[in-house]
Each structure stands twice: as C-alpha cells, then as structure tokens.
C-alpha positions as CSV (number, residue, x, y, z in Angstrom):
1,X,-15.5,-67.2,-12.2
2,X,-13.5,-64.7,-13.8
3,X,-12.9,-61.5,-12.5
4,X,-14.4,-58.5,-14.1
5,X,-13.5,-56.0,-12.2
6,X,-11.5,-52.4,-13.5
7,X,-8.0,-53.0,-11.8
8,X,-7.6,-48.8,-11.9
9,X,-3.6,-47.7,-11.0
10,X,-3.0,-44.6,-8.5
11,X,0.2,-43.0,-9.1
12,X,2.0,-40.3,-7.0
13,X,0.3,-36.6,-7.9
14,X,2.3,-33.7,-7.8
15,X,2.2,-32.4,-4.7
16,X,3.4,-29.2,-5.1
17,X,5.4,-27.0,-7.4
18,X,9.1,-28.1,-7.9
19,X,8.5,-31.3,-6.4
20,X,9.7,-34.6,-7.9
21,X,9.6,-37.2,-5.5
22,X,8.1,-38.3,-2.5
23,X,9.2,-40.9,0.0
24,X,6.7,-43.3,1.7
25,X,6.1,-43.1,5.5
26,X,3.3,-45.8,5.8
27,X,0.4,-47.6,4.3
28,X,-2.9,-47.5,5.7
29,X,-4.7,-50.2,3.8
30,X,-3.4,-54.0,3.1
31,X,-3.9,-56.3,0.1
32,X,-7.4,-57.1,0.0
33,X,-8.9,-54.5,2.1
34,X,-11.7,-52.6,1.1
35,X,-11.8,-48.9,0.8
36,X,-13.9,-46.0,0.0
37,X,-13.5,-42.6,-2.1
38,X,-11.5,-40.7,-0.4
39,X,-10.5,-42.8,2.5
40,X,-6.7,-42.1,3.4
41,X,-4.7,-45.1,1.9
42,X,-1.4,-43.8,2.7
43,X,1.3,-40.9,4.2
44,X,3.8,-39.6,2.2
45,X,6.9,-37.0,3.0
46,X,7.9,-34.4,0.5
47,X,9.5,-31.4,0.8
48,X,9.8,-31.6,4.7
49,X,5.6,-31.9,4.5
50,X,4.2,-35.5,6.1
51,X,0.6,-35.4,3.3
52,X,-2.1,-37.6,3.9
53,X,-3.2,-39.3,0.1
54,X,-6.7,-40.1,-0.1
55,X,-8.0,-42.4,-2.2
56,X,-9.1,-41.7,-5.6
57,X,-11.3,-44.7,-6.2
58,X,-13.5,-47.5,-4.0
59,X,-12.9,-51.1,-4.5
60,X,-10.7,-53.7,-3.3
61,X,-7.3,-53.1,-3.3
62,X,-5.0,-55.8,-5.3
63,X,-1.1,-54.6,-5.1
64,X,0.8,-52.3,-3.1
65,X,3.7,-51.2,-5.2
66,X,5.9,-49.1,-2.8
67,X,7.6,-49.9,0.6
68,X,7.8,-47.6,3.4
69,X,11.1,-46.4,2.9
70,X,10.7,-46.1,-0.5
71,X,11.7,-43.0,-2.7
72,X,8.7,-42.4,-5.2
73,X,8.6,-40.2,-8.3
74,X,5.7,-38.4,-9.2
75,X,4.2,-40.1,-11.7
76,X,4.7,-43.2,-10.5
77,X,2.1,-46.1,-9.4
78,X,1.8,-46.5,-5.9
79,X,-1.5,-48.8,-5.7
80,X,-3.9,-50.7,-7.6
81,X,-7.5,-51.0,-6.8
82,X,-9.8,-53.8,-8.3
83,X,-13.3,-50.9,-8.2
84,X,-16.2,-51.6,-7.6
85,X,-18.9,-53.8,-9.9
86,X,-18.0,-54.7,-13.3
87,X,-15.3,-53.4,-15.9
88,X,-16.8,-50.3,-16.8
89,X,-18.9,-49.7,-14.5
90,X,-16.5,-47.7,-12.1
91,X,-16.0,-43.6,-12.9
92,X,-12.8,-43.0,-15.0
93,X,-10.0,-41.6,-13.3
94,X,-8.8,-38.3,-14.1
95,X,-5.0,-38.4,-16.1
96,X,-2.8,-41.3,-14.3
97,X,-0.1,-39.0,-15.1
98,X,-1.6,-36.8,-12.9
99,X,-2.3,-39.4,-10.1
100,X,-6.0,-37.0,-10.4
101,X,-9.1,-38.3,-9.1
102,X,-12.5,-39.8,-10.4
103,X,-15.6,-38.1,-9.7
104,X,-17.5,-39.8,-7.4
105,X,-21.6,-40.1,-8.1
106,X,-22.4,-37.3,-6.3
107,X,-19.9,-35.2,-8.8
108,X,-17.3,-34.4,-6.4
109,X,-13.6,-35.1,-6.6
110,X,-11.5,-37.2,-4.9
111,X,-8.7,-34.6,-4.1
112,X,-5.4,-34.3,-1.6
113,X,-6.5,-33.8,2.3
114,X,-7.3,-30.5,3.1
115,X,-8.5,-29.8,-0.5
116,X,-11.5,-31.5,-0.8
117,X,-14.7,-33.1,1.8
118,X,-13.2,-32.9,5.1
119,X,-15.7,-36.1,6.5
120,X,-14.0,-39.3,5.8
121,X,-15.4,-42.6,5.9
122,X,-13.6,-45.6,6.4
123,X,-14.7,-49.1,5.6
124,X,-14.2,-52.0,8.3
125,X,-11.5,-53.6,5.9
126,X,-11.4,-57.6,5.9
127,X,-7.3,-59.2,5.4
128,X,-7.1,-61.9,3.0
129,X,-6.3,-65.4,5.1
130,X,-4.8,-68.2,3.8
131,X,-4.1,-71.7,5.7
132,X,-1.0,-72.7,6.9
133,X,1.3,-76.4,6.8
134,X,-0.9,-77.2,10.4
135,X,-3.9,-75.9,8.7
136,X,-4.1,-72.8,11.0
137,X,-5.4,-70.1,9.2
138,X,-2.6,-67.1,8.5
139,X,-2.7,-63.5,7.4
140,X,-2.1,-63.6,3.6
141,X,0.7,-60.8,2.4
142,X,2.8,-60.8,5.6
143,X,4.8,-57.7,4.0
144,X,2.1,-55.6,4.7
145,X,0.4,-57.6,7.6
146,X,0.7,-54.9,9.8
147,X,-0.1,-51.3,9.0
148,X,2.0,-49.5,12.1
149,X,4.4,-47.3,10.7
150,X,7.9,-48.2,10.8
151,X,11.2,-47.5,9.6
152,X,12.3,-50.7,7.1
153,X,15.6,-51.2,9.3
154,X,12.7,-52.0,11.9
155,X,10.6,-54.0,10.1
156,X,13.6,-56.1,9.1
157,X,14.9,-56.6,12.9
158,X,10.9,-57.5,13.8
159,X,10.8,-59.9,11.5
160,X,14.0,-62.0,12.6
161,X,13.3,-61.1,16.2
162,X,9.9,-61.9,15.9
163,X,8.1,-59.1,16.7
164,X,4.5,-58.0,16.2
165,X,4.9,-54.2,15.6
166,X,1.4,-53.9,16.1
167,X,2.8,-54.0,20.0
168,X,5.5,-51.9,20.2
169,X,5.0,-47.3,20.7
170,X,6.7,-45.8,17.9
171,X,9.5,-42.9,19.1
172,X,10.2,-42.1,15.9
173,X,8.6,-39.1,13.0
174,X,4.4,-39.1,13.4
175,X,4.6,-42.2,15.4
176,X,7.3,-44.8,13.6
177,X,8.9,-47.2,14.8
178,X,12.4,-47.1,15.0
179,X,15.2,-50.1,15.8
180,X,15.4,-48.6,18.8
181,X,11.5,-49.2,19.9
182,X,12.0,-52.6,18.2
183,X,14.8,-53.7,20.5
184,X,13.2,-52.4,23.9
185,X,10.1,-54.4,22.7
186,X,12.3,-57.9,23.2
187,X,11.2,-59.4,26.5
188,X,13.5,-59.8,29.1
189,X,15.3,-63.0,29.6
190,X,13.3,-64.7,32.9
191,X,15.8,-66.9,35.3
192,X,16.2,-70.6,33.9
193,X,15.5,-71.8,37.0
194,X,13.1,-70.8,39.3
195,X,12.5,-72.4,43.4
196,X,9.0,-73.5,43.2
197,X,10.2,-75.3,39.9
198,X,13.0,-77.4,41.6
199,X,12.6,-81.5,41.4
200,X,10.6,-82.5,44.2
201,X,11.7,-86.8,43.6
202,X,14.2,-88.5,44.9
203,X,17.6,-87.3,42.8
204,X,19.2,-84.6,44.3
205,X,18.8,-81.3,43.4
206,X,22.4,-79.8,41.9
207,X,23.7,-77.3,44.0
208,X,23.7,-74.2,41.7
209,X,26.9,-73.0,40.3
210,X,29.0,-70.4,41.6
211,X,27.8,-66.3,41.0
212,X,29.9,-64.9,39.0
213,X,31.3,-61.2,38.8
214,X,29.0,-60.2,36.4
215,X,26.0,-62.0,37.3
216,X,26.2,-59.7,40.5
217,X,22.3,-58.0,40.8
218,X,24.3,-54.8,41.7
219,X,25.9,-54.7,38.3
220,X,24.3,-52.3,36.2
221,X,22.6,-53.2,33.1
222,X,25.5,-52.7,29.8
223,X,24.4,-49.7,28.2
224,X,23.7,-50.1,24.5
225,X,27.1,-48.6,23.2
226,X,25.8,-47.4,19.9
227,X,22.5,-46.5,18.1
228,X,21.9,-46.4,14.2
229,X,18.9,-44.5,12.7
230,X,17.7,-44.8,8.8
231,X,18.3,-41.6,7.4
232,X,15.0,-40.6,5.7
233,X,12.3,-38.2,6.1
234,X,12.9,-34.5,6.9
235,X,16.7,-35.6,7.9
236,X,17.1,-36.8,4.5
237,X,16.4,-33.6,2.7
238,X,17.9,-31.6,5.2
239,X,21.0,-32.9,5.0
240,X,20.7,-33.1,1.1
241,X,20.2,-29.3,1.0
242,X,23.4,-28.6,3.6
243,X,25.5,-30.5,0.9
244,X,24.1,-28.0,-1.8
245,X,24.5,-25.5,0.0
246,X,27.9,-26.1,1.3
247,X,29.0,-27.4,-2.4
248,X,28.2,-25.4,-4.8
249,X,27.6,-21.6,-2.9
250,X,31.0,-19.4,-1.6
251,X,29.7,-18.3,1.4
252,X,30.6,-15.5,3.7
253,X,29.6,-14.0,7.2
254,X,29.4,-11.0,9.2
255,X,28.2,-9.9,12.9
256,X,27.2,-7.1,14.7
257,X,26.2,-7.0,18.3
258,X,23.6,-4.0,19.1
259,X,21.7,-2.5,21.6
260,X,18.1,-3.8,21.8
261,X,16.8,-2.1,24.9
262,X,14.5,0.2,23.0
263,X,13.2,-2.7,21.0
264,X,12.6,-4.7,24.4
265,X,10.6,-1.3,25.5
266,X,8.6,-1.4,22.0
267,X,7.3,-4.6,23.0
268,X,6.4,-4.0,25.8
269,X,4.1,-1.2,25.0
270,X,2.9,-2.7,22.4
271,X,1.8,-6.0,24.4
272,X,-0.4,-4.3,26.0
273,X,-2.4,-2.1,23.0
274,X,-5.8,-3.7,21.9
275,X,-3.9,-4.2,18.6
276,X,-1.9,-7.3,19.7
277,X,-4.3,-8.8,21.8
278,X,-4.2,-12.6,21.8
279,X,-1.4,-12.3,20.1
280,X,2.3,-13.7,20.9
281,X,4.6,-10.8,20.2
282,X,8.0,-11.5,20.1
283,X,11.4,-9.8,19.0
284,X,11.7,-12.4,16.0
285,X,8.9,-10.2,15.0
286,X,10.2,-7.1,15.2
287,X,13.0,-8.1,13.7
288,X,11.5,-9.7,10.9
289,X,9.9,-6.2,10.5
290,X,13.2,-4.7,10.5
291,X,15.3,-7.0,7.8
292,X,12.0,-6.7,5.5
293,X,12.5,-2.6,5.5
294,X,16.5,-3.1,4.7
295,X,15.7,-5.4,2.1
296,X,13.7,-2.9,0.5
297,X,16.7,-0.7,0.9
298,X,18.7,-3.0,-0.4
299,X,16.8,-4.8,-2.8
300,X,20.3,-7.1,-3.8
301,X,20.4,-9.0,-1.1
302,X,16.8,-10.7,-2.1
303,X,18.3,-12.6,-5.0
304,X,19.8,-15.8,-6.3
305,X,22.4,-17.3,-8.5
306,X,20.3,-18.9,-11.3
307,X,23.7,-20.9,-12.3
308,X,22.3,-22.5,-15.0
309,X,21.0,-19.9,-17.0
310,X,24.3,-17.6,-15.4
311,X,22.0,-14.9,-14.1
312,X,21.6,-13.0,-10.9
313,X,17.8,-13.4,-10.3
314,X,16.8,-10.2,-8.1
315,X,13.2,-10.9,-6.2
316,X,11.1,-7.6,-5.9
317,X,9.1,-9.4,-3.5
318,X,9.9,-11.0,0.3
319,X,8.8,-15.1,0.7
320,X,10.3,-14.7,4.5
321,X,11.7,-18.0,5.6
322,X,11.5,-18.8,9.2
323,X,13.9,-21.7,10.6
324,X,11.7,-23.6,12.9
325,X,12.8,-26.7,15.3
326,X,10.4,-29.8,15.4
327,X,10.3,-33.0,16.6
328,X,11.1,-34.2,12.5
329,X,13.5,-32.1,12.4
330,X,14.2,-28.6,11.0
331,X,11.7,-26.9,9.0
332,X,11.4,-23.4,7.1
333,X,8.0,-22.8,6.5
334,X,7.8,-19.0,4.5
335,X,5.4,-15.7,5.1
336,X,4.7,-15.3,1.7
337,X,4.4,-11.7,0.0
338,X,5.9,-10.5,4.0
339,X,6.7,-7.3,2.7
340,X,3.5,-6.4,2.3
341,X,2.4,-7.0,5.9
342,X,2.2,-4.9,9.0
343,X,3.7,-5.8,12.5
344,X,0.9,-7.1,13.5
345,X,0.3,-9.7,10.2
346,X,4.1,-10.6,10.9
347,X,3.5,-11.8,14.3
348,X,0.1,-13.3,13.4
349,X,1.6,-15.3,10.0
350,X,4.9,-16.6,12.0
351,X,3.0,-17.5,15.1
352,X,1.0,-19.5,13.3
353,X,3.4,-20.8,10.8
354,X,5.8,-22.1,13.1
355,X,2.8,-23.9,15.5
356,X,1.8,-25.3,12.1
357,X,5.2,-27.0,11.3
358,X,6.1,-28.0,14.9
359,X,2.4,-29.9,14.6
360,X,3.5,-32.1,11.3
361,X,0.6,-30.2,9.4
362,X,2.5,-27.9,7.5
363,X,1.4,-28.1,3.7
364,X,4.5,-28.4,0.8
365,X,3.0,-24.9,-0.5
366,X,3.7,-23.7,3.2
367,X,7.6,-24.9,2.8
368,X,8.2,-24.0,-1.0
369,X,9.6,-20.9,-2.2
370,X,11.3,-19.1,0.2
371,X,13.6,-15.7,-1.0
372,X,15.5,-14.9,2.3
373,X,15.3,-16.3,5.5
374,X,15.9,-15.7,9.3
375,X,17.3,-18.5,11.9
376,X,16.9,-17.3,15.6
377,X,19.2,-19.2,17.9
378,X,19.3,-17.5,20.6
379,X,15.6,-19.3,22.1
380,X,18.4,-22.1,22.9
381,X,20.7,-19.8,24.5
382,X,23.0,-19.2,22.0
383,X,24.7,-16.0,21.5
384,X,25.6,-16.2,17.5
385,X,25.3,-19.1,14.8
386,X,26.8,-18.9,11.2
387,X,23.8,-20.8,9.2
388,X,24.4,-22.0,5.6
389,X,22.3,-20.1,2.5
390,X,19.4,-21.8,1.7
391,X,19.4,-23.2,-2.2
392,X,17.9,-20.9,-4.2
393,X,18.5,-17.5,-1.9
394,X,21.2,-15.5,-1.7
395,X,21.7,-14.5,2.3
396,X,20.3,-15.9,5.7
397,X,19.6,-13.5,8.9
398,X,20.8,-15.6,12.3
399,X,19.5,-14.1,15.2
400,X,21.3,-14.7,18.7
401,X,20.1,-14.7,22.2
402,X,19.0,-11.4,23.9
403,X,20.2,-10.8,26.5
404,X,21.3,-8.1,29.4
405,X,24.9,-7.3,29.4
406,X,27.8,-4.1,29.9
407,X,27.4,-1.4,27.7
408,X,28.6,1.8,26.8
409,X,25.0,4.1,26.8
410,X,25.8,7.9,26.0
411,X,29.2,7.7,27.0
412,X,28.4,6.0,30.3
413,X,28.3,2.4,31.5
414,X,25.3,0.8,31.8
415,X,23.4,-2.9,31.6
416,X,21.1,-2.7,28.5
417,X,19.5,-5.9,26.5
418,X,22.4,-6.7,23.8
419,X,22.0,-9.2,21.0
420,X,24.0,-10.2,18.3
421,X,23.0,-10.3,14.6
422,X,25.1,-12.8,12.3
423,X,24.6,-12.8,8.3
424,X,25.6,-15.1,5.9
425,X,25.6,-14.6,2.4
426,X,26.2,-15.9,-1.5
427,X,29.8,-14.2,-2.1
428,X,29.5,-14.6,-5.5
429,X,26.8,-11.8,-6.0
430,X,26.9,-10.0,-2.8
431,X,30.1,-8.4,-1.8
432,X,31.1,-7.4,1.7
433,X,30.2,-3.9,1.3
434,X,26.4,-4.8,0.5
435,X,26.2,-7.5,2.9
436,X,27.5,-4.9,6.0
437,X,25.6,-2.2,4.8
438,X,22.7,-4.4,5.1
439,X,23.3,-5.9,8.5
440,X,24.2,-2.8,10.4
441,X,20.8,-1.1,8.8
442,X,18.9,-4.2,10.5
443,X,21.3,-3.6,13.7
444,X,20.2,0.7,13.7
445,X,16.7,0.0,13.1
446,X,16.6,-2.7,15.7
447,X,18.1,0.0,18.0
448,X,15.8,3.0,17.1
449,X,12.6,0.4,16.2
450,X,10.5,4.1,15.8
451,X,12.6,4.8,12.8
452,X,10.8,1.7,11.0
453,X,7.9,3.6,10.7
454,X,9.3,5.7,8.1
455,X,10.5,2.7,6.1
456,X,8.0,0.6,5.8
C-alpha cells in the first residue's frame, strides 16, 4: 500500500546573528527511527557554540542528508521526516527557509534548546533490519548504524578495521571519537601459540624458533611516532579567524609592567565585604574594571575598520570579550553592555561566562559580537603574550602573570606584586600615541585602583 504520509524537510535555522553555516557533530536519530516534537535529533557547532536541534515535527524519519563532518549552510535540509498519519493530517511547518517549527496540538512551538519546553521526551526508536546473503538479519543504513559521535577520519578507520564504535570512549570535543580512540580500541595481538594448545599425538612438537632482539619482553612497546587530528569544530574557526586576523589587519604592540600591590590589597578587602560574598573575585576583574574606564577615556580604541564600506566604526558601547581556555579549544564569550556594570556585575557576568564556555553550554548569542577584548595569560604562568585583534575590533588587552618581584617603591627597593600589561592594536586607525596613552592609563589605574571610582 502506498504511502501517504507528509515527507516534511528540516533545514538548518539561523542560529544566531551573522551566522552562515554550521558544521555537524553527530546525529541522534537513524533512518527509520521514530521521534517526537521536540526530541533532540542532532548537535551542531557554530560559532565556537556545540547547539542541541530539536525536532520540529514527529514521525518517522526517512533520510539523513548531512554527515558528521559536514559543513552546513543555513538554509539547507538536514532531515526528512515521514509525520505522522496521513498527508495533511500533520501541522504545517513554519517557513523551511527558516528551518522554524510546527505548532504542536497543544499550540506550542517546537523551538532551539533552551528556548522552548525544557521536558523532553524521547521515543524507544526501532532501526530498520534487512536480511543478509546467510539470511541473518542486519542493521539497514550501516552509514548511520551507530549514533556515537565521531570524527569521519574515525569512522572511516572503524569501518576498515572493523570496529563497533558503539565500544570505544570518545577523547575527543563533547565525547567524539577520534583516530586516536579508534586505534587503542584494536585488540591486542594474543601469542599464536599457546602451551596447553601444543599437539598432544605422536609427531613431534617443533622446537620453537629462536627469540629474536625485538621480540625481547623487555623491549618497550614502539611509541606511535605521529598523530593526525581532523581539523573541525572550535579549531576550525579558530584558526580561520587567526588567518583573518593575521591577513588582512597591520597590527602593533606595546607593554608596560606596573605595580599591582595596591590592587592585590583592594581585593583583599574587598573579599571579605558582604558585597562579594559567594563571589570569586579576581584581578581579571579589576582589571576589566579598569580598561572599561580608559575606554571611556579613550573612546577610539573601541572601534573597527569596516573595510568594505572604508569607515572607522567607533562603538559608544563595551561588548567585553574574555579569552577563555576549554577542553574544545579557545573561546571568547562577551559581557555585553560591560560598561554599564559595577565591580561586582563584572566579576559575577565573567565568573559565570567563562564556567559557561569551559562547560560546552555557551549559547552563539553568548560568543557573538564582541567590541574589545582581554586575554589573561598569566593563569599559565606566563609573564607577557602578544595576542592577535580579534576580526571586527580594533585592540586586545593581554594580561600577564602577577607576580612578586624587585622594585623601586618611593625611591627605595622593595618586593611588591608586578605584572605586565601587553596591547595589541589595528595600526591602521589607532596610532602609537593612542594605543600608549591608553595602556599606561589601564597600568595607573591598576596601580591607584581608588582612582577608578572617579571614572566610572
């Protein structure tokens, strides 16, 4: 009997502003699984964000048009979904353009994960089988046979190794599995012959041959001499924006090294006022609080080169980047409207900003639209780094260890807590002059901190 079931077509939404692709970690349904409205069908990385897409229709899903791996547009169809009962019967989607949702009966809408019903349901889903040249019965659609995520460098070396990745830990981003996890997964050889399987008849047993050198058991294991690793994910765009960056903006630099002692001393105190209780306060704070008052002093620094439109694009407001390490790589999720926020909102916004992207749940929106931003090195021990401009901004604030060294104090030497401050900057709209006059305000401010509270 024919069916007459709506075949309905998901396509990538936009998942946030600027965005135009998306690539695609892993699949959570198969061919012929079932699924609700709602459900999560698949995970996709965009803009340094791993987003969870739920689905926007129930049925029976027919075709999965995208690989992990795979570099998807907005726009364009990632799955197809035979709905529920007869043609017409399901809800209509919203625009396919849009990738938008149907309303379900209920008149909710099926809507990206952590914009919509938070409760999930997820059907027991049933893989097609189909029967093999022994008559075994095998799972139909190998390609998506199993739904652990994996890089497709590993899925190709499973397959001729035969592997079941089902099996094997993933190492790599949210769980993947790399080539790496793939080839520790391969048993290891067992001896060809073992004593209690020697012939017990009349022909002798062959004496066994000779050990060689290398068969020695003291012999170390060889040591894989090299590793390769698919570049994709957060890597990917990463290294994509470094070329930018490097490419197409003159950059230059400039340092100071300054005394932070009375800084150290603010903190301190302050740790200990009701204000910042249950807080982590921490000088990347302070000095956040410090480059947002010079930027209002000097306003020029905030901008861009808009190249094609040939304008200098000056921001009179502060999306603060902070540079954050994670397991997926580097991050810069951005306090949004920071100079608007007290001490106390700065700590709170980058504590929290920073756990969120170290956790994999950072939103695109929570990534997007940064206008200056701040790299501290110095939490790995570093004294000074020279980061590039992020595309789109026009300077970048490194921040170097803190540590206690020498110094000259009121004409007489001393050991005070000395960091140094490193800033690099478009050259093509910010001269030397501005970008020194703007550093060594950060460096005073950072070494009077009470003088902030006539800035800002």
């Amino acid at each position: 009997m024919e069916d007459q079931r709506q075949i309905q077509e998901f396509r990538l939404p936009d998942l946030g502003e600027g965005l135009a692709d998306a690539e695609l970690i892993s699949w959570t349904v198969a061919v012929g699984d079932t699924v609700t409205l709602n459900q999560t069908i698949a995970e996709v990385e965009t803009a340094k964000a791993q987003v969870a897409l739920p689905s926007p229709f129930a049925g029976t899903v027919v075709e999965l048009l995208a690989r992990p791996g795979d570099t998807v547009a907005v726009g364009a169809p990632l799955i197809r979904v035979a709905a529920d009962g007869p043609a017409g019967a399901a809800a209509a989607p919203r625009s396919a353009e849009s990738g938008g949702a149907a309303p379900d009966s209920g008149g909710r809408r099926a809507v990206l994960v952590g914009y919509g019903p938070e409760e999930e349901t997820v059907s027991r889903r049933v893989r097609p089988v189909v029967s093999g040249s022994d008559g075994a019965e095998l799972p139909a659609y190998p390609e998506f046979a199993s739904r652990q995520a994996a890089t497709p460098a590993a899925r190709k070396l499973a397959r001729e190794l035969d592997i079941d990745l089902a099996f094997v830990t993933g190492s790599g981003p949210g769980g993947a599995v790399t080539v790496e996890d793939v080839r520790q997964a391969v048993p290891v050889s067992q001896p060809l012959h073992r004593p209690e399987d020697q012939d017990t008849g009349s022909r002798p047993t062959p004496a066994p041959p000779a050990m060689r050198p290398e068969d020695s058991p003291a012999r170390p294991a060889p040591v894989e001499r090299e590793t390769r690793i698919p570049i994709s994910g957060v890597r990917k765009r990463t290294a994509a924006a470094m070329v930018t960056s490097a490419h197409t903006i003159p950059q230059a630099s400039a340092f100071v090294t300054t005394d932070f002692t009375a800084s150290m001393e603010l903190l301190d105190h302050l740790r200990n006022t009701a204000s910042f209780s249950g807080l982590s306060l921490t000088p990347l704070a302070l000095v956040a609080k410090a480059t947002l008052a010079a930027l209002a002093e000097f306003p020029g620094i905030n901008s861009f080169w808009d190249e094609e439109n040939r304008e200098i694009v000056t921001k009179h407001y502060v999306n603060l980047g902070i540079a954050v390490a994670t397991d997926r790589g580097l991050l810069v999720p951005t306090v949004k409207e920071a100079q608007t926020l007290t001490l106390r909102d700065l700590c709170r916004d980058i504590g929290w900003l920073a756990e969120t992207a170290r956790s994999g749940a950072a939103a695109p929106a929570d990534l997007l639209g940064g206008t200056f931003t701040i790299s501290n090195v110095g939490v790995f021990g570093v004294d000074v780094g020279v980061p590039l401009v992020n595309p789109g901004e026009g300077a970048i604030l490194c921040l170097g260890s803190i540590r206690k060294r020498p110094w000259v104090y009121r004409d007489e030497p001393a050991v005070r807590w000395v960091t140094t401050l490193g800033l690099s900057f478009d050259h093509r709209m910010i001269d030397g002059e501005l970008g020194s006059r703007f550093l060594s305000t950060v460096a005073s401010l950072l070494e009077d901190p009470l003088t902030l509270l006539g800035r800002v």
